[in-house]
MARDOPA-893455 format. One record per residue (C-alpha): x negated, y, z; residue in three letters. Coordinates in steps of 0.5 Angstrom, whole numbers, plus 500, padded with zeros to 3 digits. Layout:
% residues N
XYZALA...
//
This chain:
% residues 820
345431492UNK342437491UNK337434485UNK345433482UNK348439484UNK341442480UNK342437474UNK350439473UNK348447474UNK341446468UNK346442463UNK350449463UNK344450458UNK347451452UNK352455455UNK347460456UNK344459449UNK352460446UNK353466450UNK346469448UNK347468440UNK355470441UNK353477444UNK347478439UNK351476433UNK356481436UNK351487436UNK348485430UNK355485426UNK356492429UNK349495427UNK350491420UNK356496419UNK353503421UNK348501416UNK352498410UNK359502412UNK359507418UNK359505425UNK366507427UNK369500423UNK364497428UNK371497433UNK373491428UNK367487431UNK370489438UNK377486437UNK375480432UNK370477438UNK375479443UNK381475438UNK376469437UNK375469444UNK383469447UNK386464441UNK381459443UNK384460451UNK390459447UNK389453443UNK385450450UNK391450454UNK396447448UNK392442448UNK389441455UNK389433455UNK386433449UNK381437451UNK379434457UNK378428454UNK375429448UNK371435451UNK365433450UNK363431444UNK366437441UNK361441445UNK356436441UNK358438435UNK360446436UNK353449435UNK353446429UNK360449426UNK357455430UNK351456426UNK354454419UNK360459421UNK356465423UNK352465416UNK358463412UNK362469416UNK355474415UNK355473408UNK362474406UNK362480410UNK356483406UNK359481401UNK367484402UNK368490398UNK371495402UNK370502401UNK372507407UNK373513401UNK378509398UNK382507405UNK384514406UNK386515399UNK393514398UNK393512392UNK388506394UNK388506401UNK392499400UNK387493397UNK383495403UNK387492407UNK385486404UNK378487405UNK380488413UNK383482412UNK376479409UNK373481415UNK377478420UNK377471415UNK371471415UNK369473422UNK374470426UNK372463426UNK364464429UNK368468435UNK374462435UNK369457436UNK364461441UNK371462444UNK372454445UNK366452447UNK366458453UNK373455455UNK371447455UNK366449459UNK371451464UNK375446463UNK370440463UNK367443470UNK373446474UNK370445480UNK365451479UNK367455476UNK363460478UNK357457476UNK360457468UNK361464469UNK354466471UNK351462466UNK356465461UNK354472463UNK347471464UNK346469457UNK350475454UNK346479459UNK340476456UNK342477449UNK344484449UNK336485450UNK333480445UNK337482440UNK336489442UNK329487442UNK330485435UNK331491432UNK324494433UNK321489429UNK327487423UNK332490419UNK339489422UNK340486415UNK335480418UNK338479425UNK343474424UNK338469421UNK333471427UNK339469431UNK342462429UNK335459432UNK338459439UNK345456437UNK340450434UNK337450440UNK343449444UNK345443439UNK338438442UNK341438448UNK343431452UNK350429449UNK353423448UNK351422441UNK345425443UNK342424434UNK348425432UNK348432434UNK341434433UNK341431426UNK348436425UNK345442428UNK338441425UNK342440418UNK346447419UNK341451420UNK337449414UNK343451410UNK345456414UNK338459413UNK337458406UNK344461404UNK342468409UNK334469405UNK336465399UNK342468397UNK346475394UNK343480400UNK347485403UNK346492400UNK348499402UNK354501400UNK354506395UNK358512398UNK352512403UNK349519403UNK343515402UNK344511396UNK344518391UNK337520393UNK335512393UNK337512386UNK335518383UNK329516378UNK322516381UNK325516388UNK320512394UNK321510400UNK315513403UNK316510410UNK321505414UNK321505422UNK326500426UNK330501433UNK336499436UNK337507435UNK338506427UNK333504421UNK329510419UNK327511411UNK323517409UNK325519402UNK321523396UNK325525390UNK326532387UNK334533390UNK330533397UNK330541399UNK330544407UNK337543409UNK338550411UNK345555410UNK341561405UNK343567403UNK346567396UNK342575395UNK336572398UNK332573390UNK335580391UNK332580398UNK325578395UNK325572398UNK323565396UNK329559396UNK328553401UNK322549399UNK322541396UNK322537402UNK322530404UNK328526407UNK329522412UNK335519414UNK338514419UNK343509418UNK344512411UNK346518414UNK340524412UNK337528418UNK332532417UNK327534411UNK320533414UNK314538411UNK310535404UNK303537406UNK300544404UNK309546403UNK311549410UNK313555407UNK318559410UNK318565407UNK326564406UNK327564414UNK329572414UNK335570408UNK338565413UNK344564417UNK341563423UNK335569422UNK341574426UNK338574433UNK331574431UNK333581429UNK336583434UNK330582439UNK324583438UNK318577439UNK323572444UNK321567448UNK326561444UNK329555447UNK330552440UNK335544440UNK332541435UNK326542430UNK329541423UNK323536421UNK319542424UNK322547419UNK326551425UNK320551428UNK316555423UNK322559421UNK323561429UNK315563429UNK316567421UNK321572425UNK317574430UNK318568435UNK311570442UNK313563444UNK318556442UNK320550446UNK322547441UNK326541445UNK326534440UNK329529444UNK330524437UNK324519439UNK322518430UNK323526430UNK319528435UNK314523434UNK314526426UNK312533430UNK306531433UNK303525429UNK307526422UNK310520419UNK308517412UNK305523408UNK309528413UNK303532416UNK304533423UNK305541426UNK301544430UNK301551433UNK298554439UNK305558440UNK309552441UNK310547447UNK314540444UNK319537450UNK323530449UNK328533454UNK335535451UNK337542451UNK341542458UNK336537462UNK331543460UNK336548462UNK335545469UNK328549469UNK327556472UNK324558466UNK328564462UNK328565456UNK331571450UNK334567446UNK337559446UNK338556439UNK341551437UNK340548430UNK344546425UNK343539424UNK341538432UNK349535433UNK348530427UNK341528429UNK344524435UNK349522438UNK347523446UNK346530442UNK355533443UNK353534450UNK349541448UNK356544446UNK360543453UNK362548457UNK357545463UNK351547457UNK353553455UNK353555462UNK347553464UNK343556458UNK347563460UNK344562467UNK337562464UNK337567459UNK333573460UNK337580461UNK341582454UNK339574451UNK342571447UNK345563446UNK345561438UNK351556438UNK351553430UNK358550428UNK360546420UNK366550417UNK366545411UNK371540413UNK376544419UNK375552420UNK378550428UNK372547430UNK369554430UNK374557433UNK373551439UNK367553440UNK369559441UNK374556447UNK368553450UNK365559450UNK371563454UNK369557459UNK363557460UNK363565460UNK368565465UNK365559470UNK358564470UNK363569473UNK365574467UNK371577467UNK371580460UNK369573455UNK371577449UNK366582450UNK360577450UNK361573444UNK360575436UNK361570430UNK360570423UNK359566418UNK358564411UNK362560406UNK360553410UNK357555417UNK359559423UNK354561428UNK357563435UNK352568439UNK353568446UNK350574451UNK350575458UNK351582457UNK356585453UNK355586446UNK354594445UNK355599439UNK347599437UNK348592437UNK354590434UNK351595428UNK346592427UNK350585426UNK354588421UNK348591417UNK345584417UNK351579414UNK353585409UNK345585407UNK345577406UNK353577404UNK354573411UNK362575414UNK362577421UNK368574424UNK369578431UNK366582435UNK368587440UNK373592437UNK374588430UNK380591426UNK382585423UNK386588417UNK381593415UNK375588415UNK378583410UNK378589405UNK370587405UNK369579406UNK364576402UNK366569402UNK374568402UNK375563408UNK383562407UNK388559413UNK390551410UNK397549413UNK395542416UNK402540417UNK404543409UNK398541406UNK398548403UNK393554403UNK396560405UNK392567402UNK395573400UNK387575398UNK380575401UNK382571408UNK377570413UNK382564418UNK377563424UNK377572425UNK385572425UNK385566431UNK378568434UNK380575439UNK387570441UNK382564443UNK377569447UNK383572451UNK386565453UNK392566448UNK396560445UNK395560436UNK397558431UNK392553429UNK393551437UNK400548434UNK397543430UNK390542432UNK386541439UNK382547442UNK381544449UNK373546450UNK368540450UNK366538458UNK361532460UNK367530462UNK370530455UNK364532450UNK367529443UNK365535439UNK370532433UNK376530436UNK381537434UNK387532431UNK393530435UNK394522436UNK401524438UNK402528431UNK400520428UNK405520422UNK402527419UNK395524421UNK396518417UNK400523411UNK393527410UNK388522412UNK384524405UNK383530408UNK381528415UNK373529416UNK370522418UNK368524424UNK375524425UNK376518422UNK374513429UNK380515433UNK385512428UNK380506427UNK381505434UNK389506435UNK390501429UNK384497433UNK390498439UNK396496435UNK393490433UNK390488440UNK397489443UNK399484438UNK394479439UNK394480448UNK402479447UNK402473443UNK396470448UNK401471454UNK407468451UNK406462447UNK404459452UNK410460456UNK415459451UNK411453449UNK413449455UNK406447457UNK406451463UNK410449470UNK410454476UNK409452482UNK410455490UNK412462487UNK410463480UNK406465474UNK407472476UNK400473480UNK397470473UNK400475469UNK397481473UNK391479475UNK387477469UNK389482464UNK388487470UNK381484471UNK379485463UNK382491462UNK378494469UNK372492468UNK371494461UNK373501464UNK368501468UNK363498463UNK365504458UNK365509463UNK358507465UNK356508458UNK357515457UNK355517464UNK348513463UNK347516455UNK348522459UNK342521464UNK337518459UNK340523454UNK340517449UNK347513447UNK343507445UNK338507452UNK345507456UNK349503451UNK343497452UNK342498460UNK348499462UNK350492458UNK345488459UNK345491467UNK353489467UNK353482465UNK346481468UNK349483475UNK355480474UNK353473472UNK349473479UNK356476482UNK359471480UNK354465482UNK355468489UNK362467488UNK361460491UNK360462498UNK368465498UNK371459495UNK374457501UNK377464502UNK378467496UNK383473498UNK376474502UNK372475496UNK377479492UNK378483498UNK370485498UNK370486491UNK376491491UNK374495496UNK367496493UNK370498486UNK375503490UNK369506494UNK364507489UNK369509484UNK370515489UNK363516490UNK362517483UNK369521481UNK365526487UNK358525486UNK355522480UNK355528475UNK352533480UNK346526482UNK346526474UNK345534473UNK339534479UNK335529476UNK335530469UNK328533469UNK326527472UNK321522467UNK325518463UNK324511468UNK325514474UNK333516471UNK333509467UNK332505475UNK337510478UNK341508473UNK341501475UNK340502481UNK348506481UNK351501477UNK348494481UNK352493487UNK359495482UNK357489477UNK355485483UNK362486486UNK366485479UNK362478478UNK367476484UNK374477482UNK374472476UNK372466478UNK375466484UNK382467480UNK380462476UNK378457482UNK386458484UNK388455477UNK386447479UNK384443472UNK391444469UNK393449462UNK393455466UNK385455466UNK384457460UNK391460459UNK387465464UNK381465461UNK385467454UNK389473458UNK382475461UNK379476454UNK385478450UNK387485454UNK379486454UNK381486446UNK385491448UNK381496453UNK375497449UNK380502444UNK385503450UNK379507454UNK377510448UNK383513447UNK383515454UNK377518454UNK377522448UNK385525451UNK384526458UNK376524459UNK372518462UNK374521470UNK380519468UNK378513465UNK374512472UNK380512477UNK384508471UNK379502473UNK380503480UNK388502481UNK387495476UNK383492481UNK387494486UNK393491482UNK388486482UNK387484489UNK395486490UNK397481486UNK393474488UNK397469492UNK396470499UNK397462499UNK394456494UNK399456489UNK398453483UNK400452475UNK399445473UNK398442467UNK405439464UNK403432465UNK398429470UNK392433468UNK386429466UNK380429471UNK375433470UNK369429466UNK364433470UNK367432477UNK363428482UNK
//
């Protein structure tokens, strides 16, 4: 009996493998349009894998008899429609040309639906078939369902590693091919035509290969920052590094300059310009200039923008975020800096620091201690210092890197000043001028968190034409200094925006660089001379008053809780949003990718659910269908909830999003699976096991709502490892417990239609929680989105029938083929 039950459980194999690559080729997807296009279109690949996955539940449960009896010879002869579609589908995906500049045109905007449209046609049968293969399984070994949904989570658990793993060594271009390996190897298994389908799998990969290395390759969009620099006549590409963070490319040509905000009076100063650099970008998108040997030269650092504060005091110990390829570095110690901790959390950066990179020289000085940690984990130490400096580019440099500019941050680095220090905030005016004046907002916060009872009076900001800079003390700014702020921006033609006592009227008589109030909702601009938009809101948004901009534009302060630093637009003013999309900074640009990623799925989950019904195919019994309707959408949009959740607290913790992105996924899918493998224990007492899972969720979702962020604040200082085995440690016992509900609910359905109806509903509303939580997330914050969570698998657990009921197929079923 048990050599049987060990056979029966080692032929779900090919489960695992199909599971494995089908999740690989769904990262690999997402990676290839962070490269090739920008990564908010990477939700696309979200909802076409979730779509795939629902309509192959729903075409199972038309064809349930069918299904039963052919199931597995088409389980034979998927792998191989699954390696030909995934290469078919990768190439025609590189080779759509889909230009997102073009999508907010409105004057082009839509032949770009078609593109989107490209995208799905040639994606959506990979995933449909992945789909079908998941859902025959359930269908072909009814009777341990549990089983299926081990191996099923276990193989994407696993997958998520490998192909994370992957990225160290290939360009995400190159993965695909890696990955269709395993789905050949999922085809040699024992079937009833065994040759047959090792002859078909062995013949689609060859072709799948040749067509992927052989064929047109894919290519670097040419709106890309990178491709003009990568084009320029006797530009080199001087080094290349590959990780799951993003691929790394190290350029030389003449356009290369330190990207830095420098006075236009900087000759008139008697000082030098910016230096030629190297570029070293990432995914495209260009990060920092890193020092050519002999040419760290920073005689420019005084014309800067961000020279102020080391006018304003003398030889500071500085904090600095960000070291700007090392430039920051050198400038801080050029204008009179006794010590820097010089905080580099980008791994290729800070190694670029202390190793060099290509015919980068490394940078070594006696005055400068290097750290990995970011910004507010070294604002747990009790080291205080004179200034804490943010660099420009720091909030670019990676995505964990928003954090720095939440209210929780700015206090933390008022708490370790030195008397009469100064924070160094840097804001992009370029796009929106109310980004500065949200800043402002979060600094009000954090001024008031720390117990002061006047904010206004601890803040300056001034500007020049693109950037801002926020200075933060936690003493009130006095007259000596607020002079010598002014004497500083008029030398260098900067504006000074407020301080202290500012008369508004009487400064626009003097401005330098002539920043005009822009209507959002007319689209006009609104100027009766020299204007400086961010000094006539800045006095109202430090005093907690409601403003003009505040009409149009979001200036809630970032929080952990709500860390999005480029989420200023209204969703709920949509129809402006979409009138003015030529205007709408690409940072902006993902929440609208995932309200239409909502739309669509909304339609998708809703057909899901209906066409089965109305087809005729399913007869309640002893109560209804009601239960199912509640249950499975419950359970997909909860547990990616959580999932959504963890990733944002775990990217926290480990200070990396793509660190947390990897744990929490492969952690959850892992645990998950061997929750779902012990799910056989309570199979003949369901309600128990639902019962155990829901009160689990609802305790550690109130443990976590009280104490997680304060655990992750304490520990931050922690190595890196310590925080990475908390972090699993923390999410175990949930994943474990989510393992549970699913399978259980399905062992309920018997070998009818409704198996792979629920399996469908389960996946369709996951298309829908994946931008849902997004959008929650970024309106009302992921605490929010916790509790969310909670109530769905309490709904969950309510709505299972306290007695057996169960939705047959229309006709007799089939008996499962696989049944003993």
């Amino acid at each position: 009996m048990h050599a049987t039950t060990a056979r029966r459980s080692f032929a779900l194999l090919p489960l695992f493998l199909v599971s494995l690559t089908t999740i690989g080729y769904e990262i690999a997807l997402t990676r290839y349009f962070a490269v090739a296009e920008w990564s908010d279109y990477g939700y696309w690949v979200i909802s076409i894998v979730m779509a795939g996955f629902a309509l192959s539940g729903v075409a199972v449960a038309l064809a349930r008899d069918a299904a039963a009896r052919h199931g597995a010879a088409v389980l034979g002869a998927l792998p191989a429609l699954l390696i030909l579609s995934a290469a078919i589908g990768f190439h025609f995906t590189a080779e759509n040309p889909f230009n997102p500049l073009q999508l907010q045109n409105p004057v082009t905007w839509a032949a770009q639906l078609w593109n989107i449209a490209g995208y799905y046609a040639a994606l959506l049968p990979f995933f449909f078939f992945a789909g079908l293969f998941v859902s025959l399984s359930f269908v072909l070994n009814a009777d341990r369902v549990g089983s299926v949904y081990a191996w099923d989570l276990t193989g994407a658990g696993i997958g998520a590693a490998l192909v994370l793993g992957l990225m160290f060594l290939l360009h995400p271009f190159r993965l695909v091919p890696a990955l269709l390996v395993p789905l050949a190897i999922s085809g040699m298994w024992p079937t009833a035509r065994p040759w047959i389908g090792r002859g078909a799998s062995c013949t689609a990969l060859i072709a799948a290969e040749a067509l992927l290395l052989l064929g047109s390759q894919p290519q670097i969009s040419d709106y890309k920052p990178i491709y003009a620099p990568l084009h320029t006549p006797g530009a080199q590409v001087l080094a290349e590094h590959y990780s799951p963070r993003g691929v790394y490319t190290l350029l030389d040509d003449f356009t290369e300059r330190v990207d830095t905000d420098v006075s236009n009076d900087a000759g008139m100063l008697g000082l030098p310009g910016p230096p030629r650099s190297f570029g070293l970008y990432r995914d495209g998108h260009r990060i920092a200039g890193l020092p050519r040997a002999g040419a760290l030269d920073v005689g420019y650092a005084g014309a800067s923008l961000d020279a102020l504060p080391y006018q304003l005091i003398a030889h500071p110990s500085v904090l600095l975020a960000g070291a700007s390829g090392g430039f920051r570095i050198a400038e801080a110690l050029h204008l009179g800096a006794a010590k820097v901790v010089a905080l580099e959390p980008e791994p290729v950066l800070r190694r670029a620091l202390r190793y060099g990179l290509g015919p980068s020289p490394p940078q070594d000085n006696d005055r400068v201690r290097f750290s990995g940690q970011g910004p507010l984990a070294a604002a747990q130490s009790n080291a205080r210092y004179d200034i804490i400096d943010i660099s420009a580019d720091f909030l670019d440099a990676a995505p964990a890197n928003g954090t720095a500019f939440t209210v929780e941050a700015i206090a933390a680095y008022l708490h370790h000043l030195q008397p009469g220090g100064i924070v160094s905030l840097p804001v992009s005016i370029r796009d929106f001028p109310v980004y500065a004046l949200r800043a402002l907002a979060t600094a009000r916060t954090a001024l008031q968190q720390i117990g002061v009872a006047d904010p206004a009076a601890h803040v300056v900001v001034y500007r020049s034409a693109w950037n801002a800079r926020l200075l933060v003390s936690d003493a009130p700014w006095t007259a000596a200094r607020i002079a010598e702020v002014r004497r500083f921006c008029d030398q260098r033609s900067f504006d000074v925006s407020y301080y202290p006592g500012l008369d508004v009227t009487a400064a626009r008589s003097n401005i330098y660089n002539d920043l005009p109030a822009v209507s959002f909702t007319s689209g006009e601009v609104t100027s009766g001379g020299p204007d400086d938009s961010i000094a006539d809101e800045a006095a109202a948004v430090l005093a907690g008053k409601n403003t003009q901009s505040a009409d149009a534009f979001s200036l809630a302060p970032m929080t952990l809780d709500r860390p999005f630093f480029f989420s200023a637009l209204r969703l709920s003013q949509i129809g402006l949003l979409v009138r003015r999309l030529e205007v709408l900074p690409q940072a902006e640009i993902g929440a609208l990718v995932n309200l239409a990623v909502l739309a669509q799925a909304v339609v998708i989950a809703l057909a899901v659910l209906l066409v089965p019904l109305i087809a005729g195919r399913l007869r309640p019994e002893a109560g209804g269908i009601g239960w199912i309707l509640l249950y499975f959408p419950a359970l997909g949009l909860g547990f990616l909830f959580l999932e959504i959740y963890l990733i944002e607290q775990t990217s926290l913790w480990l200070g990396d999003r793509t660190s947390g992105f990897a744990l929490v996924l492969t952690g959850m899918l892992i645990f998950s699976g061997l929750g779902s493998a012990a799910s056989g224990r309570f199979m003949q007492r369901p309600r128990q096991g639902i019962a155990l899972a829901a009160i689990v969720t609802a305790g550690w979702c109130v443990a976590t709502y009280v104490g997680l962020q304060p655990a992750i604040l304490a520990t931050l200082g922690a190595p890196w490892a310590m925080r990475a085995v908390l972090a699993v440690a923390v999410m175990a016992p949930l994943a474990f417990a989510l393992g549970l509900p699913f399978p259980l609910g399905l062992s309920r359905l018997g070998t009818g239609a409704a198996l792979p109806w629920a399996w469908g509903l389960n996946g369709a509303f996951s298309v829908v929680a994946t931008p849902l939580a997004n959008l929650i997330a970024r309106e009302s914050g992921f605490r929010l989105l916790l509790l969310c969570a909670a109530g769905l698998y309490a709904t969950s657990a309510l709505a299972f029938p306290a007695a057996r009921r169960r939705v047959h197929w229309f006709h007799h079923p089939a008996r499962s083929p696989g049944a003993d």
